[in-house]
N, C-alpha and C positions, 0 to 999 in steps of 0.2 A: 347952741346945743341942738337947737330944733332941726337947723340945717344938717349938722352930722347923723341924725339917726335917720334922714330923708336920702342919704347919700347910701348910707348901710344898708337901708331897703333897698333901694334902685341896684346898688352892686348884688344882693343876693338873687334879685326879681332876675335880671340878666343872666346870671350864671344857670339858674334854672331853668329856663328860656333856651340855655344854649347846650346845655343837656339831655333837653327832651328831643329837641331839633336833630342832633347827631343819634340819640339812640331811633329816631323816627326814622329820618333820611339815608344815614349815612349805614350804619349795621345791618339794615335790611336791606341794603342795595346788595350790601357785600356779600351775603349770605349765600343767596342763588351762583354767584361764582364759583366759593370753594365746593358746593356740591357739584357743580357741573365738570369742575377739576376734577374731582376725585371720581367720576364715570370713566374715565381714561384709563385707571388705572384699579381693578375693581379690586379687592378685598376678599377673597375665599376661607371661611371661617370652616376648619374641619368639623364635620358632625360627630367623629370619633373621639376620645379624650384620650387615644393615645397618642404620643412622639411619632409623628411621622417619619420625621427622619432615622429614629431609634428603628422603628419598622422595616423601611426601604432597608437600612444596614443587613439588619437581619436575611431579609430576603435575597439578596444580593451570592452570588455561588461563593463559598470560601476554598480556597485550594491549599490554604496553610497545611493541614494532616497530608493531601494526596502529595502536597511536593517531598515534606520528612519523610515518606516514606521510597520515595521515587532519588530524589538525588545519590542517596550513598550506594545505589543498585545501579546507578548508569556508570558509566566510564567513558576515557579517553581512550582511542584508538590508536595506534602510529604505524601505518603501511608503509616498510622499507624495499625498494625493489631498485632493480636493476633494468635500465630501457638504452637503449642505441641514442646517443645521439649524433648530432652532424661532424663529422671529421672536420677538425680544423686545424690551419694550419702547421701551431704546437703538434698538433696532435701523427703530423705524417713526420714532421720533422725530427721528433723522439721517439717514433715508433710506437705509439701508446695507441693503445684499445678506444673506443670511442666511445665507451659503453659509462653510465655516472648514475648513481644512485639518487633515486627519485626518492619523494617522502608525501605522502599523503595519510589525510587525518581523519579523522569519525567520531562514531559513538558506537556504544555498546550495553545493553545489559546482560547483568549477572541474573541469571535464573533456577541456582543453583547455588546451596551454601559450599560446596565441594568444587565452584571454581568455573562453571560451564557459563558460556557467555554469550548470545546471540547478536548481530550483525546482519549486514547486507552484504552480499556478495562482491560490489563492486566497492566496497571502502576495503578489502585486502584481495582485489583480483591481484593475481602476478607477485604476491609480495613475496621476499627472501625471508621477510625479520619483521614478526607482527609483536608490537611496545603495547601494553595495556596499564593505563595510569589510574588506578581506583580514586573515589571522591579526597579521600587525605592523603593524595599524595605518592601512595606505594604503587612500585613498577614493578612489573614483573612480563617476563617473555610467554607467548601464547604460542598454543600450537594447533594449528588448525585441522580440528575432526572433518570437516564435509562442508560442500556448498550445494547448492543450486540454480543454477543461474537463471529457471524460468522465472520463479517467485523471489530471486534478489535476495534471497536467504543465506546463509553461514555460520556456522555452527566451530566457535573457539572454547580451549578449555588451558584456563592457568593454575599451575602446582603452586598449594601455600597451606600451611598446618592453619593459619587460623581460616573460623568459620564467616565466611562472606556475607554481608546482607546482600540480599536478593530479590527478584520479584516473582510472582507466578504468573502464572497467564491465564488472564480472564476468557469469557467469553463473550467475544466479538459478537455474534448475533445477537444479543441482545442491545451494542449499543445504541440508539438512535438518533434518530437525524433530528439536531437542532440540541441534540445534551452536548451540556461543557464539557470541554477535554483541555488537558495538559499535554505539551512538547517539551519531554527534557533529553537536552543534549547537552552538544559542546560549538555549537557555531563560532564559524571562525575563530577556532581554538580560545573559546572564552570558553572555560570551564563552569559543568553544574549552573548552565541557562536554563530557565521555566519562561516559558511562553504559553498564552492561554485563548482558546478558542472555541468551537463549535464544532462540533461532526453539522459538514455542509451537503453529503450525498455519502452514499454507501453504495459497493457493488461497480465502481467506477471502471473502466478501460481505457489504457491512455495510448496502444498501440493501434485498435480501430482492428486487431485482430483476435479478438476474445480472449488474451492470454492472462486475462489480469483481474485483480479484484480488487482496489482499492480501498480504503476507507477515505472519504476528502474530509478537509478541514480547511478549517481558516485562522489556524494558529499558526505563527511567525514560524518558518522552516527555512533556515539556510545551510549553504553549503558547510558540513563539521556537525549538520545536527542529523547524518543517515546512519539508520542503525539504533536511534536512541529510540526513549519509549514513547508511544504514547498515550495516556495515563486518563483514565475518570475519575470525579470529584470522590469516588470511594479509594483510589490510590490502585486500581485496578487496570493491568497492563494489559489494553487492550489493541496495538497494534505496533508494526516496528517503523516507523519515521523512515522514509523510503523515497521522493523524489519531490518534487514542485515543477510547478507548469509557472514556466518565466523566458520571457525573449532574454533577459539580462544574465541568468545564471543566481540569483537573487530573487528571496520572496515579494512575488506583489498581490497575493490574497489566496494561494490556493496552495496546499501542501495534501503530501498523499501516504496513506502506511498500509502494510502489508497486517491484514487481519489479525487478531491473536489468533484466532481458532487453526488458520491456514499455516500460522508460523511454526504454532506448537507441535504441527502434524508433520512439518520439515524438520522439524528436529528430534522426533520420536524416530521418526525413519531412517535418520542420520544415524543416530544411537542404535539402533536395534542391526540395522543394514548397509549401512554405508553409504545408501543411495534413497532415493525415494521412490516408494512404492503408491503408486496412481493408480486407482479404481475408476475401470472405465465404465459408461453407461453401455455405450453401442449404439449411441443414433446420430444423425448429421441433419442439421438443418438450420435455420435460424429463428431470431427474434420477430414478431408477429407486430406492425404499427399499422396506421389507417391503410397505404399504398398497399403491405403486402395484403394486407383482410383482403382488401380487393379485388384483389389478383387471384386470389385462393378461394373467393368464395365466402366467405366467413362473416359473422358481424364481427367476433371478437378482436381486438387488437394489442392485449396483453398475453405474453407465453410465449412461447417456444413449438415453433413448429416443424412436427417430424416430417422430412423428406424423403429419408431413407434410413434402415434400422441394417446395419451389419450384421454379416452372418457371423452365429457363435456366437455372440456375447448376450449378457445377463438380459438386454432390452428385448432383443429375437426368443430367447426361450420364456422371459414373460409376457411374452403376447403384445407389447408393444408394436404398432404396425405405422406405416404411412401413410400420413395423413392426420395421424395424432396432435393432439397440444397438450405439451405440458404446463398445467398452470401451479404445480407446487411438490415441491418435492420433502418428503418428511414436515416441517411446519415451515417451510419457508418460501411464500411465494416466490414465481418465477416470472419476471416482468420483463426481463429482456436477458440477453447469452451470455451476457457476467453473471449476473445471477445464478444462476445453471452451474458454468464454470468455477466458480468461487465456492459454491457447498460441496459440490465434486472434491474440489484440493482438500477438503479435508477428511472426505474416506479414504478408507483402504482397503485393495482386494479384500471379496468376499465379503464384504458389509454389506447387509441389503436395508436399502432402503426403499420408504413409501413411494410411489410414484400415484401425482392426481392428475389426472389426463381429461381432455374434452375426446369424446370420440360421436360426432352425429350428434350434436347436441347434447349428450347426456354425459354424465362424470362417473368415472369409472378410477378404483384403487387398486394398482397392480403392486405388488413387493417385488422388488428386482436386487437380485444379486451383483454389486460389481465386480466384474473379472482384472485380471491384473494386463496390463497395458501392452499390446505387442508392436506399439511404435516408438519410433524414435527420431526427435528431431537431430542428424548427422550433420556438424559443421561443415559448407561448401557444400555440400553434398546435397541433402534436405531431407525426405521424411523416410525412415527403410524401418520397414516389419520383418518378422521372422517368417523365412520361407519355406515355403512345404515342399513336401517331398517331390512332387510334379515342377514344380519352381527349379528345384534344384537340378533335377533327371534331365530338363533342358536343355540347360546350359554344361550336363556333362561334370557336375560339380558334389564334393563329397559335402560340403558344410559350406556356410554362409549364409547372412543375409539377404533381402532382395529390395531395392531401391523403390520405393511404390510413388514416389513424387518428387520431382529433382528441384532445387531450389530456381526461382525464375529469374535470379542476378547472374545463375552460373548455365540455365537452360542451354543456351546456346553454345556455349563453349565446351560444354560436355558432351552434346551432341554430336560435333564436328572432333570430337577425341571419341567416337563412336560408345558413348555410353549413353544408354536411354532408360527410360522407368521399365523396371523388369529385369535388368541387370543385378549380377549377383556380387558381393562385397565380401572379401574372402579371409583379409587379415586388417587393419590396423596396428601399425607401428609393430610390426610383426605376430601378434598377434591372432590364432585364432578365432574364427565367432560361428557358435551354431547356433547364437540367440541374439537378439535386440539386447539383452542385457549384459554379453559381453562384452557389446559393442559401446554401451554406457560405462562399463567399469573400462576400459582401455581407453577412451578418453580423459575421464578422474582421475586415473592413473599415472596419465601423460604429466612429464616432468616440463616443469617451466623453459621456457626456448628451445623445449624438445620439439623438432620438427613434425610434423603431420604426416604420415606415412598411408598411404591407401591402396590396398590391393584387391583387383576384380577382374571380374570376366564379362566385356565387352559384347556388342550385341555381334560379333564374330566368330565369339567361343574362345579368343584369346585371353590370356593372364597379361594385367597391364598393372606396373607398379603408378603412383601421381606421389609427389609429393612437396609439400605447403610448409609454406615457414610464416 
């Protein structure tokens, strides 16, 4: 018995012995490990007690309202036209026309519950037979009110008793740069697409010859989405989806629209006139950066500077002179000659606006009236104004225009057909012109594969007919 309770001790004396040992040695070894583990990898305990994730959601742009309100206002496009093609063999051996019906596609919005629909001019240049397919589906044929081909504008309007959902047009100067936008179209004839992006630059030109005003984006644009809207997180059509900078044909980060404020004014003037009416300033010159400051004299290197101010027009009779900068016109800085050009397209004769100028250092506010435009950019031909009466007495001529700058692709070859700048331009397609503006409405007027008819008087005094197909 004695032996058993001396064995009982010994076995507990042990076991406690070998417990104190592992919590001594072995747990405090380990200890310093798992903290030095978990430095790796730190633990950020928010100070906030709210959901952060519930938060981020929240802040995060929603475009659910802007797109309900955007898709049943956009459309499908269907441009039906007639083009030449290559004569083939079939084609001599049966005596048949060469000529085969092309089809191209787009977008559109409705901006108008009575049916008026805006477009880009080159998703139905040349068309026979314009198909407009609303968001559920219903088709009906378009008839095309008016274009313009500087600003890619076009103006369609479809007959239907019921009332269209539509959009209005916001305005574009207020969007900014780096706010969400929506692109809704129809790319590659996927119907009622939303793509979502950023205004990336405003005021953009993608000819390198001021004719343009872009808004950029970095929302998916492809070929089926020109013509559609595009849209701010209030559901506000702020410009019309109009082209992409791509070697492929295909978006790889940069898409471009045509202004609201600029589109809305193309198609006021379509509706009222037929044509658009341009308010001009009356001065020539360029964009101001470090080079030209330099060259000019100047610290500054933002604006617009005046070279020279045309006789007559609104900038000459308010005192505008050369040598001027314009740094803002009505509230909208003027940074470089899109800028300029882009708040222009959207007056119209006789609007006067603010002008804020450097002259000598100091800033000076002139109000300037715009006059209405007495040029015209002439296909092949190039720029011709309305010519006065010494113009005319000249050349020995009762009426016409006069040629004031000949395109430089045709320079030379109109030259050597003895016509030069200063020649006078007598008929179009029979036609005749005692102003630049009849000269614009006989071209809009010109029917499809209507030939080009041009009639002038050479720097010889002779009448010479030219005519272009």
């Amino acid at each position: 018995m004695k032996k058993i309770i001396t064995l009982v001790f010994v076995s507990v004396l042990g076991g406690i012995l070998t417990l104190g040992g592992y919590k001594l040695l072995i747990e405090n070894e380990s200890s310093p490990l798992v903290v030095e583990q978990s430095s790796d990898f730190p633990v950020f305990v928010p100070a906030s007690t709210h959901n952060t994730l519930n938060t981020n959601a929240a802040m995060a742009p929603n475009f659910v309202e802007a797109a309900e309100r955007s898709l049943d206002a956009v459309v499908h496009v269907k441009n039906t036209a007639t083009v030449n093609a290559p004569m083939s063999m079939r084609d001599l051996f049966y005596g048949r026309s060469s000529q085969r019906a092309q089809v191209g596609t787009g977008s559109g919005v409705i901006i108008s519950p009575t049916g008026y629909i805006v477009t880009n001019n080159h998703v139905i240049k040349n068309a026979n037979e314009i198909s407009i397919t609303l968001n559920d589906n219903k088709v009906y044929s378009a008839e095309l009110i008016g274009t313009d081909e500087t600003t890619d504008i076009a103006l369609l309007k479809i007959e239907t008793d019921d009332e269209l959902p539509f959009m209005a047009f916001g305005d574009s100067d207020n969007a900014k740069i780096g706010e969400w936008v929506l692109a809704v179209g129809n790319p590659f004839n996927l119907n009622s697409t939303v793509t979502a992006g950023i205004i990336s630059a405003k005021s953009r030109d993608l000819t390198g010859q001021h004719l343009q005003s872009f808004i950029q984006t970095d929302a998916a644009v492809n070929p089926g989405n020109s013509g559609g809207a595009l849209v701010n997180t209030n559901g506000d059509l702020i410009g019309i989806n109009t082209a992409i900078s791509s070697q492929t044909g295909s978006y790889i980060g940069y898409s471009f629209a045509v202004p609201s404020n600029i589109a809305r004014k193309i198609v006021n003037d379509i509706m009222e006139y037929g044509n658009v009416q341009n308010g001009i300033l009356g001065v020539v010159g360029g964009a101001l950066n470090s080079k030209a400051a330099e060259e000019l004299g100047t610290d500054t290197t933002e604006g617009f500077f005046v070279s020279e101010v045309q006789e007559d027009t609104g900038a000459e009779k308010a005192g505008i002179k050369s040598g001027d900068i314009i740094k803002k016109i009505d509230n909208v800085n003027i940074n470089k000659f899109s800028d300029l050009t882009g708040y222009l397209k959207t007056k119209s004769p006789d609007d006067t606006v603010k002008v804020t100028l450097l002259r000598d250092g100091e800033e000076e506010v002139l109000p300037v009236t715009l006059l209405k435009s007495t040029s015209y950019s002439l296909p092949t031909i190039g720029l011709i104004k309305n010519a006065s009466d010494r113009d005319l007495k000249r050349f020995n001529a009762e009426y016409g225009v006069k040629i004031s700058k000949l395109d430089k692709a045709n320079k030379l070859s109109w030259n050597q057909n003895g016509v030069e700048e200063g020649s006078i331009i007598t008929k179009i397609n029979g036609k005749k012109l005692n102003s630049v503006e009849d000269a614009q409405n006989a071209i809009r007027t010109r029917q499809y594969n209507e030939p080009l008819q041009i009639e002038l008087i050479n720097k010889d005094g002779e009448k010479v007919v030219f005519n272009f197909r």
